[in-house]
Every structure is written in structure tokens, then in C-alpha cells.
FISEZA-882400 format. One record per residue: x, y, z of N, C-alpha, C in turn; residue number from 1. Coordinates in nm, 2 decimals, padded with zeros to 4 digits. Layout:
BEGIN
> X | Y | Z | X | Y | Z | X | Y | Z | NUM
...
***
This chain:
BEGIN
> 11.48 | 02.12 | -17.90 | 11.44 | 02.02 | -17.80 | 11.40 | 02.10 | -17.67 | 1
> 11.27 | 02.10 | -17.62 | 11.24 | 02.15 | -17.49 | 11.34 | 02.07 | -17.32 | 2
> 11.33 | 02.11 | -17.25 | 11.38 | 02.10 | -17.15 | 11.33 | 01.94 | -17.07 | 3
> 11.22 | 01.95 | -17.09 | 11.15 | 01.79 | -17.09 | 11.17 | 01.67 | -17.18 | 4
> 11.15 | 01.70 | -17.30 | 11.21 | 01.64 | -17.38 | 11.38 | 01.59 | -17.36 | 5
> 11.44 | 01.70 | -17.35 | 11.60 | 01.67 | -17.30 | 11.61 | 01.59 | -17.13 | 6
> 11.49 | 01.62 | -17.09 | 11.49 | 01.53 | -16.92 | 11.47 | 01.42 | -16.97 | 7
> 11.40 | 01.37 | -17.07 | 11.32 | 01.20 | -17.10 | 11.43 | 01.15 | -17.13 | 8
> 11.53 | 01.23 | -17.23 | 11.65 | 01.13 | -17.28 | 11.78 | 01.17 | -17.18 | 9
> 11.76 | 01.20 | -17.08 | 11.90 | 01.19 | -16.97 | 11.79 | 01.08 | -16.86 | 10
> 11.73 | 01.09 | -16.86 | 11.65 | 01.02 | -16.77 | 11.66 | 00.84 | -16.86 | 11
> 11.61 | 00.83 | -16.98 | 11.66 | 00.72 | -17.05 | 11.83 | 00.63 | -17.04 | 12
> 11.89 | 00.74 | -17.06 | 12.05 | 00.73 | -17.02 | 12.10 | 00.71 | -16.87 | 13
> 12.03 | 00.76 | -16.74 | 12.06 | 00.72 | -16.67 | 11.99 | 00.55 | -16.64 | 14
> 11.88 | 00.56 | -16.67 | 11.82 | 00.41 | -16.62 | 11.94 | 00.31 | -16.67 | 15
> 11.97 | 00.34 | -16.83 | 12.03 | 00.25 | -16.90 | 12.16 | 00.21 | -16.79 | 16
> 12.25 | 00.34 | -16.74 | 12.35 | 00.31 | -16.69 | 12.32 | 00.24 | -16.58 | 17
> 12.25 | 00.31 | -16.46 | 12.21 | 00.26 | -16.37 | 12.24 | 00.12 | -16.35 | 18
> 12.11 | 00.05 | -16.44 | 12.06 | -00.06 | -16.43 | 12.22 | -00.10 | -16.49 | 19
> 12.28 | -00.06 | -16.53 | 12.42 | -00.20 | -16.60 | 12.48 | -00.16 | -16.52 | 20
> 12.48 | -00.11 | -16.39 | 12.62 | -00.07 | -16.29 | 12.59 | -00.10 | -16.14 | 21
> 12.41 | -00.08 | -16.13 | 12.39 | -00.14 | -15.93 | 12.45 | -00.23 | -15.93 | 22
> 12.54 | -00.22 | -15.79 | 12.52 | -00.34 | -15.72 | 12.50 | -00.32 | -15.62 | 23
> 12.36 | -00.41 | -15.59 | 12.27 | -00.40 | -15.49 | 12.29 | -00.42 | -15.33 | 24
> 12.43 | -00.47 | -15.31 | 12.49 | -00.51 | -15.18 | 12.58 | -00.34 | -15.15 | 25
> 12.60 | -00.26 | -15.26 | 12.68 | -00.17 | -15.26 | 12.63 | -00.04 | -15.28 | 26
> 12.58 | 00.03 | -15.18 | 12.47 | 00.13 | -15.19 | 12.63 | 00.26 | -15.24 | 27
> 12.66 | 00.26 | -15.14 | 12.76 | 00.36 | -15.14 | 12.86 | 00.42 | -15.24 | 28
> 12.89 | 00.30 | -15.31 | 13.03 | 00.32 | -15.41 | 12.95 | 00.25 | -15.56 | 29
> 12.88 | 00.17 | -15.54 | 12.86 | 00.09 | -15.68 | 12.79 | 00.18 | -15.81 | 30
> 12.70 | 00.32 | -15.79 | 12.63 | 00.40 | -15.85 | 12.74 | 00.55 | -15.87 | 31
> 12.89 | 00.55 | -15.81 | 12.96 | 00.66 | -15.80 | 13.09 | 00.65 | -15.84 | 32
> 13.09 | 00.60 | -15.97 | 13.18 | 00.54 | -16.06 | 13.32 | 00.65 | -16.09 | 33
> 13.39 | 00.64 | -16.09 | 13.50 | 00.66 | -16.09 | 13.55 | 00.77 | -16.23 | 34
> 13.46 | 00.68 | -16.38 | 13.43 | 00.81 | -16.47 | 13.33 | 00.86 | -16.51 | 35
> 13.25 | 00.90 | -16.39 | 13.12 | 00.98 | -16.43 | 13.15 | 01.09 | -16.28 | 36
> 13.28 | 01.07 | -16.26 | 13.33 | 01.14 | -16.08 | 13.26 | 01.29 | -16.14 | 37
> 13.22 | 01.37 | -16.07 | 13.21 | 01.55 | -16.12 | 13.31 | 01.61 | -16.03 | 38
> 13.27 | 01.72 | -16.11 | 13.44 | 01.78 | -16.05 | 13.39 | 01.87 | -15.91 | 39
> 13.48 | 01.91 | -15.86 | 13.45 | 01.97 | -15.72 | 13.33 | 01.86 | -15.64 | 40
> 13.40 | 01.77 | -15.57 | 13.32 | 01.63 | -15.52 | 13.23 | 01.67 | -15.37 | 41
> 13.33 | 01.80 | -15.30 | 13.25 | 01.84 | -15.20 | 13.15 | 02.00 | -15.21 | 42
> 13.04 | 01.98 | -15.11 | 12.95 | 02.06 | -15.11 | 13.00 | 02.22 | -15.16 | 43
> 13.13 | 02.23 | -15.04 | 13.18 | 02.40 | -15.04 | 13.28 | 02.41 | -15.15 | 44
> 13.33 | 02.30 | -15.27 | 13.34 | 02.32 | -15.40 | 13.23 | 02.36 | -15.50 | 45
> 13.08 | 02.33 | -15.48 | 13.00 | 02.37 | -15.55 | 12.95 | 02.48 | -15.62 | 46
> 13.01 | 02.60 | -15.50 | 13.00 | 02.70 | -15.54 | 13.08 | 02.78 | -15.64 | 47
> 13.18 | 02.73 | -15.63 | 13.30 | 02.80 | -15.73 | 13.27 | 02.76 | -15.85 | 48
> 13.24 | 02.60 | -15.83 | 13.23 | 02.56 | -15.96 | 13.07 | 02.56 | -16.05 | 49
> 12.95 | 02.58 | -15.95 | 12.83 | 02.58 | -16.06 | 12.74 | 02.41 | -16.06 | 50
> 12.65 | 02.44 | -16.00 | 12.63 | 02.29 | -15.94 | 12.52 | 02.27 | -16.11 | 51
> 12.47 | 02.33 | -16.16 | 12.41 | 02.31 | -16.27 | 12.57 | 02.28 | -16.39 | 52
> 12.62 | 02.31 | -16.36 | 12.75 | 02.32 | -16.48 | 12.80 | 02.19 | -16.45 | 53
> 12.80 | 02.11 | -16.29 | 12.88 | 02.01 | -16.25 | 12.78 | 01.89 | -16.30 | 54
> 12.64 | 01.93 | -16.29 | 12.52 | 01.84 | -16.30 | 12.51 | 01.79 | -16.49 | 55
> 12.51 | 01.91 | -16.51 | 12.52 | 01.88 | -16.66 | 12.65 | 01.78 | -16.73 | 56
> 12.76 | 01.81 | -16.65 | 12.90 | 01.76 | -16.72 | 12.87 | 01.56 | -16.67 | 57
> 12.80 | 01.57 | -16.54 | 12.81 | 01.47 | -16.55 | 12.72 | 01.36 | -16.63 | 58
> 12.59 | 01.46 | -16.66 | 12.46 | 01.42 | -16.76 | 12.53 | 01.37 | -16.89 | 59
> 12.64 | 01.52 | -16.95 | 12.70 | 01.46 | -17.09 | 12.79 | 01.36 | -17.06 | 60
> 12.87 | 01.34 | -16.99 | 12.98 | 01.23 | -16.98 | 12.95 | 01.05 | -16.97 | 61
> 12.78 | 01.10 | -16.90 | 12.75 | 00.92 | -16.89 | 12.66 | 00.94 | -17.04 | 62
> 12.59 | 01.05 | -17.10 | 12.54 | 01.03 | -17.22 | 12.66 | 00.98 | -17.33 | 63
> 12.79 | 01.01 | -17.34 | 12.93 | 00.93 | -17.39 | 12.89 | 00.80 | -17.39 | 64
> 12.94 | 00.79 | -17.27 | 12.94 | 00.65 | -17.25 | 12.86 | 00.53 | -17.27 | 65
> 12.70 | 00.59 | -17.26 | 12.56 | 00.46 | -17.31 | 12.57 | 00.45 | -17.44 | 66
> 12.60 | 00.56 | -17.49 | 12.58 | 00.53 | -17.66 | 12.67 | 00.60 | -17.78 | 67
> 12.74 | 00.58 | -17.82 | 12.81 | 00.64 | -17.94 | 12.78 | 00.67 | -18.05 | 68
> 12.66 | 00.64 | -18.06 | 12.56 | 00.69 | -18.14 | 12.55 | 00.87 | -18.14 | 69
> 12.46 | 00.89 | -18.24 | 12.41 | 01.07 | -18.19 | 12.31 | 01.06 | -18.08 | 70
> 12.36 | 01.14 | -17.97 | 12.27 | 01.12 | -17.83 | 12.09 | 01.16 | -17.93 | 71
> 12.06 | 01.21 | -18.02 | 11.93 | 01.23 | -18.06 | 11.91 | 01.10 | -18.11 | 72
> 11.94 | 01.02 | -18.13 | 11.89 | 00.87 | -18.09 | 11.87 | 00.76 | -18.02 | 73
> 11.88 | 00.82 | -17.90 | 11.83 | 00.77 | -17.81 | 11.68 | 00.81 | -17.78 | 74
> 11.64 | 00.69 | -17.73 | 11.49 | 00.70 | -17.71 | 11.43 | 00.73 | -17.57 | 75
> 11.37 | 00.88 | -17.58 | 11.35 | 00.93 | -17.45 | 11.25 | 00.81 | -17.36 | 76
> 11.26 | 00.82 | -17.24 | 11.25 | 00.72 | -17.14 | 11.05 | 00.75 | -17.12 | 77
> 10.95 | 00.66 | -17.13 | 10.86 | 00.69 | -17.12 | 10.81 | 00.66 | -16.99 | 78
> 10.88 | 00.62 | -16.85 | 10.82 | 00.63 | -16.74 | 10.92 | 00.63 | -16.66 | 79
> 10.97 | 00.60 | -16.52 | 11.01 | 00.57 | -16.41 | 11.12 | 00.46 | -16.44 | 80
> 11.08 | 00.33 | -16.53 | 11.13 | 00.22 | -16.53 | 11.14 | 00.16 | -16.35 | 81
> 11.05 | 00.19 | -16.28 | 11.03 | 00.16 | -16.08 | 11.09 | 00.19 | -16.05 | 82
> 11.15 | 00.29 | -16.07 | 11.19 | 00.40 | -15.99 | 11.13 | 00.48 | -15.97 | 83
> 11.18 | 00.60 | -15.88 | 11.15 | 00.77 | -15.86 | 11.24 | 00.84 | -15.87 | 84
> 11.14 | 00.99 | -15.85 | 11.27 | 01.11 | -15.87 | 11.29 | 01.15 | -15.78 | 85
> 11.40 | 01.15 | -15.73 | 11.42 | 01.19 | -15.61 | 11.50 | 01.37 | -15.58 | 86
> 11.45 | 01.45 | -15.54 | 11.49 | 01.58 | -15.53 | 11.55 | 01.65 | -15.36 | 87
> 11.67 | 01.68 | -15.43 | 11.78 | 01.71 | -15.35 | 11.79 | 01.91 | -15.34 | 88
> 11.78 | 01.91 | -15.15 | 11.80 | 02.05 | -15.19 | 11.91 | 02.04 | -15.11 | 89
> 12.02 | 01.96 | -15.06 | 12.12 | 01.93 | -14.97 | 12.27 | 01.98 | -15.04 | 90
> 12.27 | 01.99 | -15.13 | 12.36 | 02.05 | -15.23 | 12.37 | 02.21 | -15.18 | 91
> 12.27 | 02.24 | -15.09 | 12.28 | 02.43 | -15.10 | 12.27 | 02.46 | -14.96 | 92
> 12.16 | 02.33 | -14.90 | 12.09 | 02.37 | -14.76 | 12.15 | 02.27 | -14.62 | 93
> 12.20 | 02.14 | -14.68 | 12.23 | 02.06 | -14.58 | 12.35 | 02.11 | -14.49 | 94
> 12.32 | 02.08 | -14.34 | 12.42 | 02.07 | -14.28 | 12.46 | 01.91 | -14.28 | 95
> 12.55 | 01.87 | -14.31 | 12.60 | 01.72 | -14.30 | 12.60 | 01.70 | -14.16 | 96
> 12.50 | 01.62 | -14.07 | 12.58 | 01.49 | -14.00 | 12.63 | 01.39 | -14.00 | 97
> 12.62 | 01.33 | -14.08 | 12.66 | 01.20 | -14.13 | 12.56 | 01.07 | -14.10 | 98
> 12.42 | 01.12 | -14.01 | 12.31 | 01.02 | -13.98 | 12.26 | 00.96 | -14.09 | 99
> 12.23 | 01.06 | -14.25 | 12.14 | 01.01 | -14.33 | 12.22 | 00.92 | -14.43 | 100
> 12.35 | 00.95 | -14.43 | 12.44 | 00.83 | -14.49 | 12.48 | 00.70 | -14.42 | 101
> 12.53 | 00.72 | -14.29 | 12.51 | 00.60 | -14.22 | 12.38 | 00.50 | -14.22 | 102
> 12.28 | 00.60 | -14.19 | 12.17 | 00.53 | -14.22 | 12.12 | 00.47 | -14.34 | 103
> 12.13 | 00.53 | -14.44 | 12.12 | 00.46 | -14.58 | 12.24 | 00.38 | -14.67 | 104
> 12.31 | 00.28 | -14.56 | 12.45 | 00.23 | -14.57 | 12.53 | 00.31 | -14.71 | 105
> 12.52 | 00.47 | -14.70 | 12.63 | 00.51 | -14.78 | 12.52 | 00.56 | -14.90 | 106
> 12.40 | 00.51 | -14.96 | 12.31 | 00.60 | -15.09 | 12.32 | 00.74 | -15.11 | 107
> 12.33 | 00.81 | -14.93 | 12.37 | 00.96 | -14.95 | 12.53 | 00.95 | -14.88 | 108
> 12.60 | 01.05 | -14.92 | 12.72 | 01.06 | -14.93 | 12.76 | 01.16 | -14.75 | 109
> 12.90 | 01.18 | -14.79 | 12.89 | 01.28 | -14.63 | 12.89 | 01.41 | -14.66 | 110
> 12.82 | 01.50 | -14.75 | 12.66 | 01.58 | -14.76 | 12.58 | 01.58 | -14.81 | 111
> 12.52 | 01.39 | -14.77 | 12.37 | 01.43 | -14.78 | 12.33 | 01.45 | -14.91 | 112
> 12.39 | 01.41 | -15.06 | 12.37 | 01.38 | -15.16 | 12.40 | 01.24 | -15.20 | 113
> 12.28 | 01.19 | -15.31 | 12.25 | 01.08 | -15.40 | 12.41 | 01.04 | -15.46 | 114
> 12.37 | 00.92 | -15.51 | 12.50 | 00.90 | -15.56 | 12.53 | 00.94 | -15.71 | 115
> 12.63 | 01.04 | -15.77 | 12.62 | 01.07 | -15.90 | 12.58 | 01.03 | -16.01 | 116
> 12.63 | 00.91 | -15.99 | 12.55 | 00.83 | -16.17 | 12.43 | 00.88 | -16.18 | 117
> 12.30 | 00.84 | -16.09 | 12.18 | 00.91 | -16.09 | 12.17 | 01.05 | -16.10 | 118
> 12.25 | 01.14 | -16.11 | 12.22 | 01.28 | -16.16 | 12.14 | 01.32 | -16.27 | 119
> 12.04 | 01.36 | -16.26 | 11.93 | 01.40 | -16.37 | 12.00 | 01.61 | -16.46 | 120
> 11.94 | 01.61 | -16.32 | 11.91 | 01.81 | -16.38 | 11.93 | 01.86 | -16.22 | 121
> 11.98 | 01.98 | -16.27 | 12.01 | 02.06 | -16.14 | 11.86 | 02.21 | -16.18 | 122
> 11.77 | 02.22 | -16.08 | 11.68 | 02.29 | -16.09 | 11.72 | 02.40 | -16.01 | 123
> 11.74 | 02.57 | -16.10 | 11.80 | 02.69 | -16.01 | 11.63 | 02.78 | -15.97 | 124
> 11.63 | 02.81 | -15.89 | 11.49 | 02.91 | -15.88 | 11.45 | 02.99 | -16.05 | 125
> 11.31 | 02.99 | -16.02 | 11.27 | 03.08 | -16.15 | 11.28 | 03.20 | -16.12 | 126
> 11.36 | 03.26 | -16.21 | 11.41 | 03.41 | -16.17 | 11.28 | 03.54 | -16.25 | 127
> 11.19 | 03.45 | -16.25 | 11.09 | 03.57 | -16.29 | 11.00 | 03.56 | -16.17 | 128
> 11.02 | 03.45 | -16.08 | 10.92 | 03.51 | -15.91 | 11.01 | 03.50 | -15.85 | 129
> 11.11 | 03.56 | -15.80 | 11.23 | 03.52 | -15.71 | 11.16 | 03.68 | -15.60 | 130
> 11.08 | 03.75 | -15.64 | 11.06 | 03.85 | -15.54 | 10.91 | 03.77 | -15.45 | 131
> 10.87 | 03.66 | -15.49 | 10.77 | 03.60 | -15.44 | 10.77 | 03.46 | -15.31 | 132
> 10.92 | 03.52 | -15.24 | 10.97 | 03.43 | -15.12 | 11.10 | 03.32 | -15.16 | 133
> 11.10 | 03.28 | -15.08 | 11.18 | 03.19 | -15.10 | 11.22 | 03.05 | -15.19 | 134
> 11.29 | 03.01 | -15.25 | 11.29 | 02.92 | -15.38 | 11.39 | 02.80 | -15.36 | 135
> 11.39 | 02.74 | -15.35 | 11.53 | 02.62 | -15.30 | 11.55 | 02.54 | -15.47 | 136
> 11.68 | 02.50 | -15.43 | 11.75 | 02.48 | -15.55 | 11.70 | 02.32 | -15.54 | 137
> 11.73 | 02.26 | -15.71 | 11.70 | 02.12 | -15.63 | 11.78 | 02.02 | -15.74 | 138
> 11.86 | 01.96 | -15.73 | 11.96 | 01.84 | -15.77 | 11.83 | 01.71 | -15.76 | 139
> 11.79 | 01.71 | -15.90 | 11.74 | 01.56 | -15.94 | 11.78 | 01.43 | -15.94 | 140
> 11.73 | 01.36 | -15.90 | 11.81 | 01.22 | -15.94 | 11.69 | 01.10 | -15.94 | 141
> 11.75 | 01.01 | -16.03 | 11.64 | 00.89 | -16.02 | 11.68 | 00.82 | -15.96 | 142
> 11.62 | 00.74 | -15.87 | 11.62 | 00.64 | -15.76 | 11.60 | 00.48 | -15.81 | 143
> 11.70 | 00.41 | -15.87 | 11.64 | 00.29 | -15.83 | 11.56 | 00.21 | -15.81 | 144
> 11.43 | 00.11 | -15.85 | 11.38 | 00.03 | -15.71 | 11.47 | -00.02 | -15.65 | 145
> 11.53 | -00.06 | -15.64 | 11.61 | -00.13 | -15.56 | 11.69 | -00.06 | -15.45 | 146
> 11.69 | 00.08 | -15.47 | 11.70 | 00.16 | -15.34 | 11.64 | 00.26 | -15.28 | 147
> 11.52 | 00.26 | -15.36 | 11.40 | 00.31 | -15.31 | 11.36 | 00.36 | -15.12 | 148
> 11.38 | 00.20 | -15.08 | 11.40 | 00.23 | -14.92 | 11.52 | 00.33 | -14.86 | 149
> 11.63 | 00.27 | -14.92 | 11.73 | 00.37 | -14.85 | 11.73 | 00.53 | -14.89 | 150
> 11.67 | 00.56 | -14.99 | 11.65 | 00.68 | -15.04 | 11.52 | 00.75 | -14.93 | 151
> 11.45 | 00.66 | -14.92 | 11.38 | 00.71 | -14.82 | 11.40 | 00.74 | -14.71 | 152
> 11.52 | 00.67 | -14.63 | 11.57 | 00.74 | -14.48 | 11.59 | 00.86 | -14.52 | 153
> 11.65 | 00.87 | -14.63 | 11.68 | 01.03 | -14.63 | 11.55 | 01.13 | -14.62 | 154
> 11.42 | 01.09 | -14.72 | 11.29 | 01.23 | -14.70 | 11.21 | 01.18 | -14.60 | 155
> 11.27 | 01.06 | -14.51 | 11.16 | 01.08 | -14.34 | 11.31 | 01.13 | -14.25 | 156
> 11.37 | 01.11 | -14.29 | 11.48 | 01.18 | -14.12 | 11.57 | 01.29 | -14.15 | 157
> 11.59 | 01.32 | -14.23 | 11.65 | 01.41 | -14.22 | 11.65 | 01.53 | -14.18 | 158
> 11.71 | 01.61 | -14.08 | 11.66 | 01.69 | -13.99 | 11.65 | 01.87 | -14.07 | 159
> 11.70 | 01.87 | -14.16 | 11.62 | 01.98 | -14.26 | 11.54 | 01.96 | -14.34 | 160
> 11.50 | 01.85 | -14.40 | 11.34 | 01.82 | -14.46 | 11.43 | 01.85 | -14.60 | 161
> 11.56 | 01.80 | -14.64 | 11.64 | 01.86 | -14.75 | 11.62 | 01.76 | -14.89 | 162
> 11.53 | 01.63 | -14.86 | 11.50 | 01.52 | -14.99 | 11.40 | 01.56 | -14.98 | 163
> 11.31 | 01.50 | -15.09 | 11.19 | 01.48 | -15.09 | 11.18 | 01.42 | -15.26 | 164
> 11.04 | 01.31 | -15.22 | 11.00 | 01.26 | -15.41 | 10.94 | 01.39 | -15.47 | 165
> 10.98 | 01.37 | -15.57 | 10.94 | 01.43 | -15.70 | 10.77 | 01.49 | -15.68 | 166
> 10.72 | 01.36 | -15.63 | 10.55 | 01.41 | -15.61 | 10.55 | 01.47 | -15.55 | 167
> 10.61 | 01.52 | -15.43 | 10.60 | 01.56 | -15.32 | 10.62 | 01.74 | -15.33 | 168
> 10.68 | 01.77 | -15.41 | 10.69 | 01.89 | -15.44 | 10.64 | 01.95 | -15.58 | 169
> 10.57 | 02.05 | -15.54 | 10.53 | 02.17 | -15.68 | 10.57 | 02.28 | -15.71 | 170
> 10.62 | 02.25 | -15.81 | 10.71 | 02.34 | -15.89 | 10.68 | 02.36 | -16.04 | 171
> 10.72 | 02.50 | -16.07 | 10.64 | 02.42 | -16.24 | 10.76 | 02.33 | -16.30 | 172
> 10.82 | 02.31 | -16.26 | 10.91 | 02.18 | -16.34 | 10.83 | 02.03 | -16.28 | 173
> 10.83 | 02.02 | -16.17 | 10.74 | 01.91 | -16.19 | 10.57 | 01.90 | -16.24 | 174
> 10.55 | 02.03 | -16.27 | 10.38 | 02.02 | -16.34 | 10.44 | 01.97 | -16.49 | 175
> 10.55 | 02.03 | -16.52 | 10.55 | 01.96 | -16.67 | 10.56 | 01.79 | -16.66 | 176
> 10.68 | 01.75 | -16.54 | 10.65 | 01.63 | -16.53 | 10.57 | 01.57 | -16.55 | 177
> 10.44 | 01.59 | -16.44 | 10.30 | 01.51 | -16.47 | 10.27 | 01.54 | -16.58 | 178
> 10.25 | 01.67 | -16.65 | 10.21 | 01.67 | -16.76 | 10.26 | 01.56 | -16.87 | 179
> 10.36 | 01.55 | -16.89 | 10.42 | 01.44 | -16.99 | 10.43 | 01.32 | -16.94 | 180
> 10.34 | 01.31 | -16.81 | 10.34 | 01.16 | -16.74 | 10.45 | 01.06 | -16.69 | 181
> 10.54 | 01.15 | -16.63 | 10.64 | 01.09 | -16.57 | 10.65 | 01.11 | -16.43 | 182
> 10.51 | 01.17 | -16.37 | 10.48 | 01.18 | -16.18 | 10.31 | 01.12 | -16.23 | 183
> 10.29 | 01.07 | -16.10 | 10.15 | 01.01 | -16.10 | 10.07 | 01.15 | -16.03 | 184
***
């Protein structure tokens, strides 16, 4: 299974959960469920623990939970379902004020990350151009329509430019995206 292919069916698994757990009056707590928690919950835990290792645990744990089936039957997700992808480099770079969670009544947390259920893939630099500048890490997640706007206080105000949509950045992980038609 390629790495896209394994994105379509975590990306299918989260919509599934998503959609059976927003509640839409409850930006803050309703998408950060109690067993899909990851371990080490704050930023300066990340490091010890491996933010791709925390990203992945929480990918397998909600893949448990949608289906009990063999996760290879699940049917990888062929668009958005209105949402977006939303990419996080606040996991590595943010300094927390607490403006972009106040301001997004709670969607980002107090550093400035998405709420976990939405955890896609944790993206580490490609270590075959790492002598070709600088590379930021990036914590995926899909966005809701339904909170679409609040997700956006976060890639217009935030004062290190640390969200941003999926389109919005090029990477070869998002060229495969478009490639397989899941960025316009």
C-alpha cells in the first residue's frame, strides 16, 4: 500500500468518525474525545515522545474504533467530503498565546493545534534535500465544513504564519495529493 493510498483510508476513517462525533456548538472538546486522547497531550511532550509515532497511534486507535472489520476494507475516501486539509507546523514552531484558540472558541487548543480526532499524517522533512534550506514539519488534519471558518482564524492571524490549507503549500506530499485528486 503506498503512502497515499494509506492517506485515502485514514482520511475515510476520520470523516466517518468526525461526522458521527461534531458537535457543532462545541468547537473545543466535541472532536477531542477522551479515547482517541494521544499520549504526551502537550507540545514540550512531543519531543520525547515522536509526534509521527503520537500521530500514527492516534490514526490506528480511531481506525479500531470505525470498523472491526480488516482496516483493508475500508474504502479509501475519494474527496474532501467539504472539508479541507488543514496543515499544522505549530506542533514544532508555535509559540502559544492563546489568541488563536480563544479566537476559534477552542478548534485550536493552548498550542495552537487542531483538535485530535482530525489527525491525518504527521509530515517529517524529506531527508534527501534537507541540505537545500529549511523544511517545516507538518501535522495534517481534515477540517470539517462546519469548521471551516474557525480553522481559518488560525491561517489569517496567527502571528507565525504556523496553519495553512493544504493548497496553500507545496510539498511533494501535496503534489501527490492533487495528483490522486484530493487538492483542487
Amino acid at each position: 500500500m503506498t503512502y497515499i493510498e494509506d492517506f485515502r483510508i485514514r482520511l475515510a476513517e476520520a470523516i466517518l468518525w468526525c461526522n458521527a462525533h461534531i458537535s457543532p456548538s462545541d468547537p473545543a472538546w466535541s472532536l477531542r474525545s477522551s479515547i482517541l486522547r494521544p499520549p504526551g497531550l502537550r507540545v514540550c511532550d512531543f519531543t520525547s515522545i515522536g509526534l509521527s509515532e503520537i500521530v500514527n497511534a492516534v490514526a490506528g486507535q480511531r481506525a479500531t474504533f470505525v470498523t472491526n472489520q480488516d482496516r483493508n476494507q475500508m474504502k479509501p475516501a475519494r474527496d474532501l467530503a467539504g472539508g479541507r486539509l488543514l496543515f499544522c507546523t505549530s506542533a514544532t514552531e508555535s509559540i502559544p498565546d492563546g489568541h488563536v484558540s480563544a479566537a476559534s472558541r477552542g478548534f485550536y487548543d493552548e498550542d495552537d493545534l487542531p483538535p485530535w480526532d482530525t489527525w491525518l499524517y504527521y509530515i517529517e522533512p524529506d531527508k534527501e534535500i534537507i541540505g537545500r534550506g529549511y523544511q517545516p514539519e507538518y501535522l495534517v488534519s481534515w477540517v470539517p465544513r462546519t469548521w471551516i471558518d474557525l480553522a481559518m482564524i488560525g491561517v489569517k492571524e496567527h502571528f507565525l504564519d504556523c496553519m495553512r490549507w493544504a493548497e496553500q503549500t507545496e510539498i511533494p506530499f501535496t503534489r501527490k495529493l492533487r495528483e490522486a485528486g484530493l487538492l483542487g
